[in-house]
C-alpha positions as CSV (number, residue, x, y, z in Angstrom):
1,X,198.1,112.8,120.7
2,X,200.8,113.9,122.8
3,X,200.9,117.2,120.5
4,X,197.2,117.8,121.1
5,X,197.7,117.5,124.9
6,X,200.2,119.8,125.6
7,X,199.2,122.7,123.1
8,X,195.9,122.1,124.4
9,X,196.5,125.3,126.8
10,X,196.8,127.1,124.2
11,X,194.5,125.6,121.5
12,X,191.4,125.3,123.5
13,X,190.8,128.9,124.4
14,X,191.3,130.0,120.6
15,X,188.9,127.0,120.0
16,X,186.4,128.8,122.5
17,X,186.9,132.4,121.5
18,X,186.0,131.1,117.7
19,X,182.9,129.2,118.8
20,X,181.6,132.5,121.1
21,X,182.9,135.2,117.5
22,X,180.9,132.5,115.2
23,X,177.7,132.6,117.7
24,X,177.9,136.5,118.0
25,X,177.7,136.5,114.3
26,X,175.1,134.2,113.3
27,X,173.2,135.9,116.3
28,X,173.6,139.7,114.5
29,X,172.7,137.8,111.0
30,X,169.4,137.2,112.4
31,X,168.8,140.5,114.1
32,X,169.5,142.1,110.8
33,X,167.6,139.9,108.6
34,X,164.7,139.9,110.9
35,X,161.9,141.1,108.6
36,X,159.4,142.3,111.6
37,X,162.7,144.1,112.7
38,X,162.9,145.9,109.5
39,X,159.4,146.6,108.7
40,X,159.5,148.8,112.4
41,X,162.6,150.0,111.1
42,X,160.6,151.3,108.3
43,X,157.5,152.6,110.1
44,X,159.7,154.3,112.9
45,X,161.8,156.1,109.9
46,X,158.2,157.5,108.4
47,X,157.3,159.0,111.8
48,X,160.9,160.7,112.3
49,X,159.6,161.8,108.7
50,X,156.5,163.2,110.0
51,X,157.3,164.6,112.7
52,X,160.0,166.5,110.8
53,X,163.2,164.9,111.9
54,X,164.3,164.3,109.0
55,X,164.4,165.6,105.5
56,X,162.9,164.0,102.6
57,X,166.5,163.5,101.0
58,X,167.4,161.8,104.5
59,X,164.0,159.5,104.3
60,X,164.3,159.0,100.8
61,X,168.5,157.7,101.5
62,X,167.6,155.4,104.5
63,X,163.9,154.1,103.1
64,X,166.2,152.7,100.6
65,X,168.8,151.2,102.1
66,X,165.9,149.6,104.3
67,X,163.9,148.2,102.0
68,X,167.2,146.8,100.0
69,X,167.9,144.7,103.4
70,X,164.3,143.9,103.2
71,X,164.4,142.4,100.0
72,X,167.5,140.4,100.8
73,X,166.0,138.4,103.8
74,X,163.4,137.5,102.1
75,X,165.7,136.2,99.5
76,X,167.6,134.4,102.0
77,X,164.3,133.1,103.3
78,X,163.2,132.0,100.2
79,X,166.8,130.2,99.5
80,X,166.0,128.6,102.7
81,X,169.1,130.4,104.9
């Protein structure tokens, strides 16, 4: 007890700085998991398409790697994460 008390300067701000780290990260989980998020990830990247900001190598790389994250929110939706 007497331990906890005087590292406690110490201790309780490493504490905190964990809690805020572990909040940013669930927070940017979320964001990128979001499948409404992704879907206008996926729209926006067809209009840089269009309007011929990108290649169709480029559209072809990114649709991809999209519609892979897509895939794995819904299966950490369906697993109930």
């Amino acid at each position: 007890m007497l331990l906890q008390l005087l590292a406690a300067p110490v201790t309780a701000p490493v504490a905190g700085i964990r809690f805020i780290l572990e909040q940013i990260r669930t927070m940017a989980e979320r964001e990128l998991l979001d499948e409404d998020r992704i879907r206008e990830e996926l729209l926006l990247l067809q209009i840089r398409l269009q309007d011929g900001e990108i290649s169709e190598e480029e559209y072809a790389v990114q649709e991809s790697e999209i519609i892979a994250r897509l895939r794995e929110a819904r299966a950490l939706r369906q697993r109930g994460g």
